[in-house]
C-alpha positions in Angstrom: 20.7 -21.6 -5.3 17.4 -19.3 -5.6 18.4 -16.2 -8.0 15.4 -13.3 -7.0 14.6 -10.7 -8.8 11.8 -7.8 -6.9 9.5 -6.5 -9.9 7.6 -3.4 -9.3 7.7 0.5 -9.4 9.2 2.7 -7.3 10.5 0.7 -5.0 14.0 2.2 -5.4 14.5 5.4 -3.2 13.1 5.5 0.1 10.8 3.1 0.9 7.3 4.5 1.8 4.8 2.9 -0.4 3.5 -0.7 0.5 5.0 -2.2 -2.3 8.5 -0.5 -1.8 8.2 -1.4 2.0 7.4 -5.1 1.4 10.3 -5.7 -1.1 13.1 -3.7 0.7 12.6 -5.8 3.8 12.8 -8.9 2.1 15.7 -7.8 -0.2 17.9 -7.6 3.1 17.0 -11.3 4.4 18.2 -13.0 0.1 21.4 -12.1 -0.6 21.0 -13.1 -4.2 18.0 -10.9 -4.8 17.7 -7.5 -7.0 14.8 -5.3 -7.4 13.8 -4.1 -10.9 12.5 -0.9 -10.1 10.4 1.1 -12.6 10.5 4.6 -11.5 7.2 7.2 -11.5 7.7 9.8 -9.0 10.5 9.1 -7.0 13.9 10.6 -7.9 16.5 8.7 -9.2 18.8 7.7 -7.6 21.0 4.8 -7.7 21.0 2.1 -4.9 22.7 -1.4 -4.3 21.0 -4.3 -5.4 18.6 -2.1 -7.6 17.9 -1.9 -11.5 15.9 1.3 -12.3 14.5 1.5 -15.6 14.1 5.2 -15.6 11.8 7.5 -16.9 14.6 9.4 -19.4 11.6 11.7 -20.8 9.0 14.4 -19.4 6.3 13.6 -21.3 4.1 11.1 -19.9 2.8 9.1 -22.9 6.8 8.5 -24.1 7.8 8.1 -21.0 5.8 5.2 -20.5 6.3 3.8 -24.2 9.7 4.1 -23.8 10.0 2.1 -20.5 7.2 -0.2 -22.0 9.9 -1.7 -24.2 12.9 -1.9 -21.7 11.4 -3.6 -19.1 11.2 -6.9 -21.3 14.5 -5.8 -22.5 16.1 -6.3 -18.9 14.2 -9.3 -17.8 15.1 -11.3 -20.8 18.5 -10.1 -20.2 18.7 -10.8 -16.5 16.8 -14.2 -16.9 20.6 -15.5 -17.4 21.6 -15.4 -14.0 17.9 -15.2 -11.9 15.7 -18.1 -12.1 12.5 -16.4 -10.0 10.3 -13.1 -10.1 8.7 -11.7 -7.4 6.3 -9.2 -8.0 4.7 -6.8 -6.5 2.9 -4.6 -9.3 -0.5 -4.1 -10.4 -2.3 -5.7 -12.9 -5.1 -4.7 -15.2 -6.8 -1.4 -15.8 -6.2 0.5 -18.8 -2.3 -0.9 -19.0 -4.2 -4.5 -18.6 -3.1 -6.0 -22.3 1.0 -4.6 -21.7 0.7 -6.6 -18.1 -0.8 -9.7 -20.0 2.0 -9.7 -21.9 4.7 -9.7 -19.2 3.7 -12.3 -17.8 3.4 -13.7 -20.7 6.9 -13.4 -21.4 8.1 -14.3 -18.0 6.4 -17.6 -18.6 8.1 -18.3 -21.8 11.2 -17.6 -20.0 11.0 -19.9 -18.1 11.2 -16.9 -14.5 9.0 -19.0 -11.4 7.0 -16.1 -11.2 5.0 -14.9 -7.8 3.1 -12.0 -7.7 1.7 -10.5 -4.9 -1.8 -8.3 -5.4 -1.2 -5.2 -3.9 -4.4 -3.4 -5.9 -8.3 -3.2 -5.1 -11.4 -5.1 -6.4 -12.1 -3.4 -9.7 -9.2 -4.5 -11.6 -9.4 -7.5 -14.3 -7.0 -10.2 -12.7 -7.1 -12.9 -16.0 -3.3 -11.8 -16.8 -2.4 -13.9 -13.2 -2.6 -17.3 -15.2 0.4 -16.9 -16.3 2.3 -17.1 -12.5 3.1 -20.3 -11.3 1.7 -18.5 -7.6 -0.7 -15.9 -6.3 -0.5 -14.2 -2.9 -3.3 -12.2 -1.6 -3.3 -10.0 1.6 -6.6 -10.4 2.8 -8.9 -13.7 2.5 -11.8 -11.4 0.9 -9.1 -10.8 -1.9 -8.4 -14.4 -2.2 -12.3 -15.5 -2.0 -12.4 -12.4 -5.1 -9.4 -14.3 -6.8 -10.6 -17.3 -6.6 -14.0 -16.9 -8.1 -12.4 -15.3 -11.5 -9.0 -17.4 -11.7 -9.2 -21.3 -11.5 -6.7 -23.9 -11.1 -4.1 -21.8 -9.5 -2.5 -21.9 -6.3 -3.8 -18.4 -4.0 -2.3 -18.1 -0.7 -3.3 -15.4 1.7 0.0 -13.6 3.4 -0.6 -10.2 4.8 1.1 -7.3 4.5 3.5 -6.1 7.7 5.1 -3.7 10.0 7.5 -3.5 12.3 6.2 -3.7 15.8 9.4 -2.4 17.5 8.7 1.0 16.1 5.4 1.4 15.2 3.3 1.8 19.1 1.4 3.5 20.6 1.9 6.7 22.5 0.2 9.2 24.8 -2.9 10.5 22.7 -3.5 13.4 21.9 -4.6 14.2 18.2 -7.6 13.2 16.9 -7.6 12.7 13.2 -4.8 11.9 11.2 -4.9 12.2 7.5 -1.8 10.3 6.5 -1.9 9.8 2.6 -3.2 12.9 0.3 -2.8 12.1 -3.3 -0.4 13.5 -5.2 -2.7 15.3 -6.9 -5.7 17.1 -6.3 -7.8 15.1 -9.6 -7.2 12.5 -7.6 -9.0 14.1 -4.0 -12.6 12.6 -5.2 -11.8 9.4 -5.8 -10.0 8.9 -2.5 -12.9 10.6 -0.4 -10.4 13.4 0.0 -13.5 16.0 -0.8 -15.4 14.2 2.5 -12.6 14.8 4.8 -12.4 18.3 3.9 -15.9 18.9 4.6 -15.6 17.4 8.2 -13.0 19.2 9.0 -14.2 22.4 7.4 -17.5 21.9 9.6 -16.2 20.3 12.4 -13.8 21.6 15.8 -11.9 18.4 15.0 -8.0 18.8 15.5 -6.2 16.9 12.6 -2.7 16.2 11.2 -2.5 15.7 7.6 0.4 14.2 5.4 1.4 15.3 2.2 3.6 13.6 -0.9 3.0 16.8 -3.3 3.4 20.4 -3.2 0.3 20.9 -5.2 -1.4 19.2 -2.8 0.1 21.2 0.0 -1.2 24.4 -2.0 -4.6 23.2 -1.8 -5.1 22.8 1.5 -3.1 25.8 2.8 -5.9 27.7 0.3 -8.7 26.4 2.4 -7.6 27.9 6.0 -8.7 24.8 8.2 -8.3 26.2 11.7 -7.7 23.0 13.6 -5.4 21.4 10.8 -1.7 21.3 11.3 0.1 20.3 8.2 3.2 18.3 7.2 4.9 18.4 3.4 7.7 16.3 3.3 9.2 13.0 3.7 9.1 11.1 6.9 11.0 8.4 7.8 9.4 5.1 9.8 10.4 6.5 13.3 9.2 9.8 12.5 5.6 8.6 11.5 5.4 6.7 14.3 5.6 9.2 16.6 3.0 11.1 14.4 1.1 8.3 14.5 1.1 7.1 17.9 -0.1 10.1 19.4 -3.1 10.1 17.1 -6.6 8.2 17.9 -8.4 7.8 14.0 -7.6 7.3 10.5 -10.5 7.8 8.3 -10.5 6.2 5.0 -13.1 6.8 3.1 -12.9 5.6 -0.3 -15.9 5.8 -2.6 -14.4 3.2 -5.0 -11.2 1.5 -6.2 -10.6 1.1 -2.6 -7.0 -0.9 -2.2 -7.2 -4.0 -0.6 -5.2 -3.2 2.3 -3.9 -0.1 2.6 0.0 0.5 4.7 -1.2 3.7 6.5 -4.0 1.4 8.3 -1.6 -0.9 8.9 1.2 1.1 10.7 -1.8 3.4 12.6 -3.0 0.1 13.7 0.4 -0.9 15.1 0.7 2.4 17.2 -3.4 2.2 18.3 -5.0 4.5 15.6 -8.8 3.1 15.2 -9.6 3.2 11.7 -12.8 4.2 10.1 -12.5 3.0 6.9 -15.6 1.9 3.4 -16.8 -1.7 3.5 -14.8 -2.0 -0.6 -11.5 -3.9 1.2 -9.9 -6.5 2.6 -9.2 -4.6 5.6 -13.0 -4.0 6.6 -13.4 -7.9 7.2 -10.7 -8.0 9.7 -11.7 -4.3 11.3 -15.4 -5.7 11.8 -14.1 -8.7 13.4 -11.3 -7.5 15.6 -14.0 -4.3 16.4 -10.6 -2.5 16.1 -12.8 0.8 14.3 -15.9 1.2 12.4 -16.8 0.7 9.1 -19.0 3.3 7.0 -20.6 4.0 4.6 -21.5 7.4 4.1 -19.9 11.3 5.4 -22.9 11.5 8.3 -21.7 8.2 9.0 -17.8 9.3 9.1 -19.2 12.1 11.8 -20.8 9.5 13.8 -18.2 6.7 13.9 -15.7 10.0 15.2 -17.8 10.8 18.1 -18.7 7.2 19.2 -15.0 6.1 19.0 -14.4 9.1 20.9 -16.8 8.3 24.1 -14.9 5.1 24.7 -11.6 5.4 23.2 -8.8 2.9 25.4 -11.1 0.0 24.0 -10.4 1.0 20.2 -7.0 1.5 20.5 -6.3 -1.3 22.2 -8.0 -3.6 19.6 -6.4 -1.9 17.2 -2.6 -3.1 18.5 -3.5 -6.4 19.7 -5.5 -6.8 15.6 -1.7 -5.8 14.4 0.5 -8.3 16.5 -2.1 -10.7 15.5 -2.0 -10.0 11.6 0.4 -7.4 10.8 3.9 -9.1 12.6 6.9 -8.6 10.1 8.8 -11.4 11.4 5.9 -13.5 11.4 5.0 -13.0 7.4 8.4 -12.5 6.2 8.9 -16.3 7.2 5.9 -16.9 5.4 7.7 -15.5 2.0 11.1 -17.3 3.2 9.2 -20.4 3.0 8.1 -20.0 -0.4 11.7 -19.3 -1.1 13.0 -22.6 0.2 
């Protein structure tokens, strides 16, 4: 019998990165699975079926030695009773030797390792020859793959949601801003600093999400007049709702854009158009489905607003059929449960 184990970080707490999302729903259909959960920012705090190796110090530089030696420490350990590692991590950047290693190590071990790319297009990938499988969740990431790792077996399974409770609603909001960094470094390189002059400059109502209380502080400093703000957790049925009464999602990354980002996914699912940079997976399927607009600029962010907003039914309702087409959770999770068996 199949002995899983779930690699990655965070994904104990609750779920609400892609990552943590993926894993716990395919924890609950293998009942001899554990996730090895390598915590960051969330809390700890102690689930069934879940290793944490914690952060045990403040500091960030020990913190990270210091969990950089017990991770191999627990998978050589629980290699006596689990024979394959999913993972869904990143690889490369400036940690790029340390995950070379790893997998490495889980080939020596002799782990049937599968690692699923949840990152962008400016990472260096090499490490991947060491897993015996590769999943992408776009084809433009597998086409990407492929080019740079040979001889390996890339299969393209995308990322999901669940249908039943992401949907659309009555609309009525028109931008939603669903993921702010945690912190406010971080605003430029996730186009952040666009979207605040739109909606500085703009009469655009807008609903923003935050994960950070520094963060929060920002905004609240800037006095938007139309923004209504939201600082705390929020659980899948409380998004929706959010969600599915809103009509865009602009993501406007100027680089490291992720491949396919979760809070286009679940918009999708409850009719949210998506304005999004060309730098992702997502893009290809966008420009096909004509389920939003792709951009490439902040005059172009204005533009794509105001023509989504002269016909709007059509977008939206690309936007749900692009998610039961793509996006099903029954449909890819028996795309994993197949690999399993």
């Amino acid at each position: 019998m199949q002995k899983i184990i779930f690699l990655g970080t965070d994904l104990h707490g609750e779920p609400s990165e892609l990552a943590a999302k993926l894993v716990n729903d395919l924890s609950k259909e293998i009942k001899n699975s554990k996730k090895l959960s390598i915590q960051h920012r969330k809390i700890l705090r102690f689930q069934e079926k879940t290793i944490i190796i914690p952060k045990i110090l403040r500091n960030e530089y020990l913190r990270k030695l210091i969990q950089g030696i017990l991770l191999p420490v627990y998978l050589i350990f629980l290699r006596l009773r689990y024979n394959k590692l999913f993972s869904f991590w990143t690889v490369g950047g400036k940690y790029g030797k340390y995950h070379r290693r790893i997998l490495r190590l889980l080939k020596l071990l002799g782990y049937e390792t599968i690692f699923t790319v949840i990152s962008g297009y400016d990472r260096d990938y090499s490490a991947l020859k060491f897993c015996d499988k590769i999943i992408c969740q776009s084809e433009k990431m597998k086409k990407h793959l492929s080019e740079n790792i040979s001889n390996k077996d890339i299969m393209v399974i995308y990322p999901w949601t669940d249908l039943k409770i992401f949907k659309p609603l009555k609309k009525k909001n028109t931008l939603l801003i669903p993921s702010i960094p945690y912190k406010t470094k971080d605003f430029k390189e996730r186009g952040i600093d666009k979207i605040i002059k739109i909606l500085k400059n703009e009469e655009i109502k807008s609903k923003i999400i935050f994960r950070s209380n520094e963060s929060h502080a920002f905004f609240k400093s800037l006095n938007l007049k139309n923004s209504f703000f939201i600082n705390k957790f929020l659980n899948d049925k409380e998004l929706s709702k959010i969600m599915g009464i809103s009509k865009i999602i602009p993501l406007i990354y100027p680089s490291n854009a992720p491949d396919m980002p979760l809070s286009a996914i679940e918009g999708m699912a409850c009719g949210c158009a998506i304005i999004c940079t060309k730098d992702m997976g997502l893009a290809d399927i966008i420009k096909k489905e004509k389920c939003g607009i792709i951009v490439n600029s902040e005059k172009d962010l204005i533009k794509a607003i105001k023509k989504i907003l002269k016909s709007p039914k059509y977008y939206y309702k690309n936007a749900r059929k692009t998610s039961e087409k793509y996006f099903d959770k029954n449909n890819n999770i028996e795309k994993y449960m197949q690999l399993i068996k």
